[in-house]
C-alpha positions in Angstrom: 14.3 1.0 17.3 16.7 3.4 15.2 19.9 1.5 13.6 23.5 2.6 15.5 24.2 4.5 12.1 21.2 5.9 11.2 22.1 9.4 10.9 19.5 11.9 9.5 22.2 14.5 9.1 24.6 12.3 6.9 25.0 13.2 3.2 26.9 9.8 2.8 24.9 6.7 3.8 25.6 2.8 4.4 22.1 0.8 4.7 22.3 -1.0 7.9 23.7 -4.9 7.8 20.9 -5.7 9.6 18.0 -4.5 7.8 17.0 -8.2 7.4 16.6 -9.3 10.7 13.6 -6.8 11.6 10.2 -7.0 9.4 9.7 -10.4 8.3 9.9 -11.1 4.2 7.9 -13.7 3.1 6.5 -15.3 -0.7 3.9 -13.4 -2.1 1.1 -15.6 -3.0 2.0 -18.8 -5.6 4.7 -16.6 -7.2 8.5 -16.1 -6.9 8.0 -13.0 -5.6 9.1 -11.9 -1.8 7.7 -9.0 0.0 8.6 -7.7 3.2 5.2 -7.7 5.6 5.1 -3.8 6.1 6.1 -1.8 2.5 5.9 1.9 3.2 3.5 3.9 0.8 4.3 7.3 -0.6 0.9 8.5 -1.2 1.4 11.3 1.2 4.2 12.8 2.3 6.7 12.5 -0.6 5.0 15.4 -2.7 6.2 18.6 -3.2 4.7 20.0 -0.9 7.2 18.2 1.8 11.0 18.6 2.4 13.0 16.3 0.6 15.4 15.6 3.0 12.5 14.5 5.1 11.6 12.0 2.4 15.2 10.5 2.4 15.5 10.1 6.2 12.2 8.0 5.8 13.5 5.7 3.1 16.4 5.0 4.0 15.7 4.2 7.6 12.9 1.8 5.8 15.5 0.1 4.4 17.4 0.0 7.4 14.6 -2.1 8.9 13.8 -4.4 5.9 11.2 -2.7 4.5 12.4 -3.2 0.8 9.1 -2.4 -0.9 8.4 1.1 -1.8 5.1 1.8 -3.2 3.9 4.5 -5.8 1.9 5.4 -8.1 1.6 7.9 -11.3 -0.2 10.9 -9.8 0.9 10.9 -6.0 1.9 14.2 -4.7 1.5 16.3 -4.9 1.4 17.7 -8.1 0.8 14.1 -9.7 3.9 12.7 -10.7 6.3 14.3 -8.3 6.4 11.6 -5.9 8.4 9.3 -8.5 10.6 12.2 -9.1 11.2 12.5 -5.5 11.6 8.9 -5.0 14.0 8.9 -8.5 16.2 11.5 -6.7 16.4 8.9 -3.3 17.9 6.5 -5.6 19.8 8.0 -7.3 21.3 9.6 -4.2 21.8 6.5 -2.2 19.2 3.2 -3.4 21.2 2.5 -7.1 23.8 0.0 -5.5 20.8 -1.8 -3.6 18.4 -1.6 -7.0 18.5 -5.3 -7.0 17.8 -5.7 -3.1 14.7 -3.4 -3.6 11.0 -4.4 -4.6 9.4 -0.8 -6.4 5.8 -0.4 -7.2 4.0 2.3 -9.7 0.1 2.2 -10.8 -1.5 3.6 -13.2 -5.9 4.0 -13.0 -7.0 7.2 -11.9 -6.6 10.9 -13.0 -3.2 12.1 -14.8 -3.3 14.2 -17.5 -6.1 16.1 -19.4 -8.7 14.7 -22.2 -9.5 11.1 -22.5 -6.5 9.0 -22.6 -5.2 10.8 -19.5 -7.0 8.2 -17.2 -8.9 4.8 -16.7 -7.6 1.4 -18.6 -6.8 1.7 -21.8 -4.1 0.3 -23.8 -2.7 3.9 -24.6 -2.9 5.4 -21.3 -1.6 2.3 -19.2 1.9 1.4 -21.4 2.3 5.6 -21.7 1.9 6.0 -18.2 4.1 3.4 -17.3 6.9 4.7 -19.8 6.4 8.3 -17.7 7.0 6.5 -14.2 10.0 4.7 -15.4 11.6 8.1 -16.8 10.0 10.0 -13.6 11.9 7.3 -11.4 15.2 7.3 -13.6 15.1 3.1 -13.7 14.7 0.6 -16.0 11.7 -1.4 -14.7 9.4 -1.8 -12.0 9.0 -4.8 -9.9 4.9 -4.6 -10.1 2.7 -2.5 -12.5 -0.8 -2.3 -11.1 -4.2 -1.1 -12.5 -5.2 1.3 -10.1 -8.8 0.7 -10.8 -11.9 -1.2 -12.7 -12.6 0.8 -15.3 -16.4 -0.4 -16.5 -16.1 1.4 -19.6 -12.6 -0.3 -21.2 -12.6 -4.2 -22.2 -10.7 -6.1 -19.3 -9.3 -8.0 -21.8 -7.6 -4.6 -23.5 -6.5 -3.7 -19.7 -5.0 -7.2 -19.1 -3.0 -7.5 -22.5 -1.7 -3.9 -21.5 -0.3 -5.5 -18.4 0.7 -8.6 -19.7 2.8 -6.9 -22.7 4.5 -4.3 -20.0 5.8 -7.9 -18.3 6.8 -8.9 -21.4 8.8 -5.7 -22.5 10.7 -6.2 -19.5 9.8 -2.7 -17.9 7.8 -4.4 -15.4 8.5 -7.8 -13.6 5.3 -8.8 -12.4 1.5 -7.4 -12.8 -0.8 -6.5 -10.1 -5.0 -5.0 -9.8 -6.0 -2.9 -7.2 -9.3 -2.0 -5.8 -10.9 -4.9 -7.9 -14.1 -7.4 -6.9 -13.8 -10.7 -6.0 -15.5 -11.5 -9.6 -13.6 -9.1 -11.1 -10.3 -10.6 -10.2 -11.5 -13.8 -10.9 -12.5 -12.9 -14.3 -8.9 -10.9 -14.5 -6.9 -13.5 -13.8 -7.9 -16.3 -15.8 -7.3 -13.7 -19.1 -3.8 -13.3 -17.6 -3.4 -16.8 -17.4 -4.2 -17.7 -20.6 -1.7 -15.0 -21.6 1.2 -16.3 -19.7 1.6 -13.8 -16.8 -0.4 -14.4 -13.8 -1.3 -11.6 -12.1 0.3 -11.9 -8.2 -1.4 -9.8 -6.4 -4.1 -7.4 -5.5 -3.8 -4.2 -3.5 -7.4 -3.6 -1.7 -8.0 -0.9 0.9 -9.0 -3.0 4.2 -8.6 -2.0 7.9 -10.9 -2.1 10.8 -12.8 0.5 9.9 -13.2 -0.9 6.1 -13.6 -4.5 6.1 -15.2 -5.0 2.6 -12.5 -7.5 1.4 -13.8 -10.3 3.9 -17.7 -9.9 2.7 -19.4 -12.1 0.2 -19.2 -15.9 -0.6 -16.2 -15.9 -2.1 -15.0 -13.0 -0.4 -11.9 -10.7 -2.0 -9.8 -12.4 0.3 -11.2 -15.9 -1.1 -10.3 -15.2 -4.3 -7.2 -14.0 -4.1 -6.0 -16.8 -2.2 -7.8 -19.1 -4.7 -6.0 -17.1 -7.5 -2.5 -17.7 -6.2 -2.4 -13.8 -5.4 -0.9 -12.3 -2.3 -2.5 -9.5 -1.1 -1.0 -5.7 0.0 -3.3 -3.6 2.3 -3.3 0.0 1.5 -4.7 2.0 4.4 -4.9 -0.1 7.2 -4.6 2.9 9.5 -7.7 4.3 8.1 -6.1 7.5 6.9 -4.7 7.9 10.3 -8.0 7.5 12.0 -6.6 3.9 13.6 -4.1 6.1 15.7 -4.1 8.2 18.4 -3.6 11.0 16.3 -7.3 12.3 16.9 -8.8 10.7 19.7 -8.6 14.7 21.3 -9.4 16.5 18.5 -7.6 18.0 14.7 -3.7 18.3 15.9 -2.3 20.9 13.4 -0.8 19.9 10.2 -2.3 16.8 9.9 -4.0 15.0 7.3 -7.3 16.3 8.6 -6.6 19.5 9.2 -4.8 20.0 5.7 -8.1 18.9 4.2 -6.4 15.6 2.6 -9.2 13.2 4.7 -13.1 14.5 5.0 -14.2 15.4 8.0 -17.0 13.8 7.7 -15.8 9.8 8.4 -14.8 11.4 12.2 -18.1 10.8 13.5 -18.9 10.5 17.0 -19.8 6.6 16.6 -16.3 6.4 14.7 -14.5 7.8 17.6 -16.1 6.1 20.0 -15.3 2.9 18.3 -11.6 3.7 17.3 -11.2 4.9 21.5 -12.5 1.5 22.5 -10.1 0.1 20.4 -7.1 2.0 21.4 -8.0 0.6 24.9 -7.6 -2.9 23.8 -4.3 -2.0 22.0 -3.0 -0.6 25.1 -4.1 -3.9 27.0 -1.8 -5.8 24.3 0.9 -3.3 25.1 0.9 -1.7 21.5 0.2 1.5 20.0 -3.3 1.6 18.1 -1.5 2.0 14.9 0.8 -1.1 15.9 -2.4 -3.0 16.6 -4.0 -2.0 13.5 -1.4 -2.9 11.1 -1.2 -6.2 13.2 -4.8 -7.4 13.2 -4.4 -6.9 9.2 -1.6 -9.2 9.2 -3.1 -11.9 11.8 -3.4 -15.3 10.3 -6.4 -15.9 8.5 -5.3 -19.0 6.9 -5.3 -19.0 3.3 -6.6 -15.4 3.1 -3.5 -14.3 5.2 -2.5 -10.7 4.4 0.5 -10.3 2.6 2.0 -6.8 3.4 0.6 -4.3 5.0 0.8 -0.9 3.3 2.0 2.2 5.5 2.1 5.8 5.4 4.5 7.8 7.3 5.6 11.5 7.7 8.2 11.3 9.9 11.2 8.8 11.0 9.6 8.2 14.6 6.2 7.5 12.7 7.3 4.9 10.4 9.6 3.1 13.6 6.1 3.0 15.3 4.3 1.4 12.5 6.7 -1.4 11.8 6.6 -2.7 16.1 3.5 -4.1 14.8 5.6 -7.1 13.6 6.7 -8.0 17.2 3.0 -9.1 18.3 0.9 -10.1 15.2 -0.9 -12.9 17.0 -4.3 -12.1 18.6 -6.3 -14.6 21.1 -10.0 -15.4 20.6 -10.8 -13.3 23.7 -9.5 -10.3 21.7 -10.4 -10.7 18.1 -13.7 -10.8 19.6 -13.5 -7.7 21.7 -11.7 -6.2 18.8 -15.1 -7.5 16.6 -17.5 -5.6 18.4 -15.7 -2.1 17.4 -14.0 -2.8 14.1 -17.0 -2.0 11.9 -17.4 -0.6 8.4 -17.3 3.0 8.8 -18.2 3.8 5.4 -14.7 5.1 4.4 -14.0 3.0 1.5 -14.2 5.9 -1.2 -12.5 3.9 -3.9 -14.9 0.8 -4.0 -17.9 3.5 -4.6 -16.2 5.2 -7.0 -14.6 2.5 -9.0 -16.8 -0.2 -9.0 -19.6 -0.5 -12.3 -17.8 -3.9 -13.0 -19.6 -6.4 -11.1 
């Protein structure tokens, strides 16, 4: 569904009165904080190396449909950093009068700049980093500053006062972890504690394909819930594998074929499982993608997903995703059909390459 006044076209835009009645916001975790069930990611797609108007159309028709979380990080792109400046120009084009209405995101973890305090968890690198977004953005503050990653070789302690004093300088309202263990969290968040700024929440990578935050006693999802942390999905589609994008082969110009996934996670036994699967989508009447991002949001009690955290290089794309809202409940019948294809198919590159901290 398209809002009556969304117009690509239109230099001059009025977010639609309605954009609260579509994707459902809800508490994240034990905290104050509200998050709408789908945030749109700009990982991909708001780099250079897209059109800009593009990039607008997508946003604003996010915001059209509720989706008030926008979610970034220091070195997407590409190059690094020009995703915030892309996303600085959106508000400052048409976002600044909804500023307040709007939940923004930035991380810092992973590569930046060059030599050693261009990276990782450091003091230095975390409170620079952030000062860089917040200039690269043109605001004040972000809503959540994350650590993108464990780092094994910088005292958590160091990372979490880093966090905890961004919260406290006011250029970030709450703190977040991403890509973290269960006992990693665990030991994260009582430090934060006992500093006076909870962490609330934790962004894992988890789809059907990549189901790592559900394994061990407690699991990630355990803890979180134990913490008082909501939890944000980031590629529940699998880097587009959960869609029907590639059931018939590498269309042109997509992620694959631009070299931005490895080949080597579309396996025969993946596509076999991920074509079984968008058979039972099309039994419940969705997409694969809408079923994807749905199963991640199915109640699981305690461990409920907070958000799921989508992708999306076009309009039509994103309108796709965010159906998965309208059908989120699954019957026992087909989580256990779903069960026999949704295996780990070793895709989850950032737990292997993150993870020295037990």
């Amino acid at each position: 569904m398209k809002p009556q006044n969304f117009q690509p076209s239109d230099d001059f835009w009025t977010p639609a009165a309605s954009r609260y009645d579509d994707v459902p916001i809800v508490p994240c975790g034990n905290s104050g904080l509200h998050l709408p069930r789908i945030a749109l990611g700009l990982w991909h797609n708001f780099g250079d190396d897209r059109p800009f108007q593009t990039q607008r159309d997508i946003v604003r028709y996010a915001f059209d449909r509720g989706v008030i979380h926008f979610d970034l990080a220091n070195n997407y792109g590409p190059p690094a950093g020009s995703a915030e400046e892309n996303f600085g120009r959106i508000i400052a084009k048409d976002l600044r009068p909804y500023r307040h209405e709007i939940v923004i995101s930035t991380k810092a973890g992973w590569n930046m700049w060059r030599g050693p305090m261009g990276f990782g968890g450091s003091r230095n690198y975390l409170l620079t980093s952030l000062d860089e977004s917040l200039a690269r953005m043109g605001v004040d503050y972000v809503d959540i500053f994350y650590h993108h990653r464990p780092d094994p070789d910088v005292p958590l302690a160091e990372t979490m006062l880093a966090l905890h004093d961004a919260v406290r300088s006011g250029k970030a309202r709450y703190a977040g972890i991403s890509s973290y263990s269960a006992s990693a969290t665990k030991e994260a968040q009582a430090i934060m504690r006992e500093l006076g700024t909870p962490l609330v929440i934790h962004q894992p990578s988890y789809s059907m394909l990549n189901r790592w935050v559900e394994d061990g006693e407690p699991s990630l999802l355990d803890s979180a819930a134990a913490e008082g942390m909501g939890v944000i999905a980031f590629s529940p589609l699998a880097q587009g594998m959960l869609t029907d994008k590639y059931l018939n082969g590498v269309p042109e110009g997509s992620r694959l074929d631009q070299g931005k996934v490895t080949r080597d996670y579309f396996t025969d036994e993946v596509l076999g499982h991920v074509r079984a699967l968008n058979e039972i989508a099309a039994g419940r009447g969705q997409t694969l993608a809408q079923m994807a991002i749905a199963w991640i949001l199915r109640d699981q009690g305690e461990r409920t997903v907070t958000t799921a955290l989508v992708g999306a290089s076009s309009v039509d794309q994103l309108a796709d995703s965010l159906g998965a809202v309208e059908n989120t409940e699954f019957s026992a019948e087909e989580l256990a059909q779903i069960d026999e294809h949704a295996v780990d198919s070793g895709i989850n590159s950032w737990w292997g390459a993150t993870q020295s901290r037990a």
